[in-house]
N, C-alpha and C positions, 0 to 999 in steps of 0.2 A: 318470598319463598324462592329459591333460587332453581329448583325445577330438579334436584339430583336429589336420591334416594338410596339409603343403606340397603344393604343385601336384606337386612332384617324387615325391615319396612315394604321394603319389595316382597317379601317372602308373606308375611301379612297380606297383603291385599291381595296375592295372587288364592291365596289360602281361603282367605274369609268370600272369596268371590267364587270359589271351586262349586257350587251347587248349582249355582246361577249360569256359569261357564256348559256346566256337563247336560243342565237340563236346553241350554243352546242347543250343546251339539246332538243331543239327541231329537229335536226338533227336524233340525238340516236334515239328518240322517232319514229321517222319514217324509221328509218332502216328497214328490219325481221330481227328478234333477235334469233328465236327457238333453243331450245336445238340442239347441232350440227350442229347450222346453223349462229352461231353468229360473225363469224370472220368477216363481214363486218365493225361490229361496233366494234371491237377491232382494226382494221386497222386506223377505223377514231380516235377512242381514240389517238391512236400512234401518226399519224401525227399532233393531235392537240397539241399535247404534244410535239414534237416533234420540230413546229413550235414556241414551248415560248422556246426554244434553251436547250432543257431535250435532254439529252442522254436516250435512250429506250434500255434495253437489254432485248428480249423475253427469257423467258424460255422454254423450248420442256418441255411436259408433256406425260405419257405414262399410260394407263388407269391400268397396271398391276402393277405399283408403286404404283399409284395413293389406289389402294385399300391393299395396305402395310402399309401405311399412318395412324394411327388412328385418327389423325387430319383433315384429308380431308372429305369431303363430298358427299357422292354420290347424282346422280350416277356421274358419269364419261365418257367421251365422248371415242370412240372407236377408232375413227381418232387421232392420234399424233401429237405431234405439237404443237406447243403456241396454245391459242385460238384466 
């Protein structure tokens, strides 16, 4: 399989997966989300992810890095740890 996909094939799977997509994001939507409070819905991300047979590696994040970073974005959460 060479990894590339017709517009149609694409359109198909995005299609045939639109239930499964929408009843996700109706999930997320109802989690609490708040700053420093959102690892519930990172946990659901995972497992959904997890369950289409994705390998997840979390990364720790540390708020003292995090503001070394000029990339990154504040603010930054206090608690360590994946989000």
């Amino acid at each position: 399989m060479s990894g590339v996909v017709s517009n149609r094939e694409l359109r198909h799977f995005i299609h045939s997966r639109e239930p499964r997509w929408r009843k996700l994001l109706q999930e997320l939507v109802r989690i609490p989300s708040t700053f420093e409070s959102e690892h519930a819905m990172v946990d659901r991300v995972v497992a959904y992810v997890e369950g289409l047979g994705v390998t997840v590696r979390r990364v720790p994040h540390h708020s003292h890095r995090l503001k070394d970073d000029v990339a990154a974005q504040p603010p930054f959460q206090r608690r360590p740890g994946p989000p």
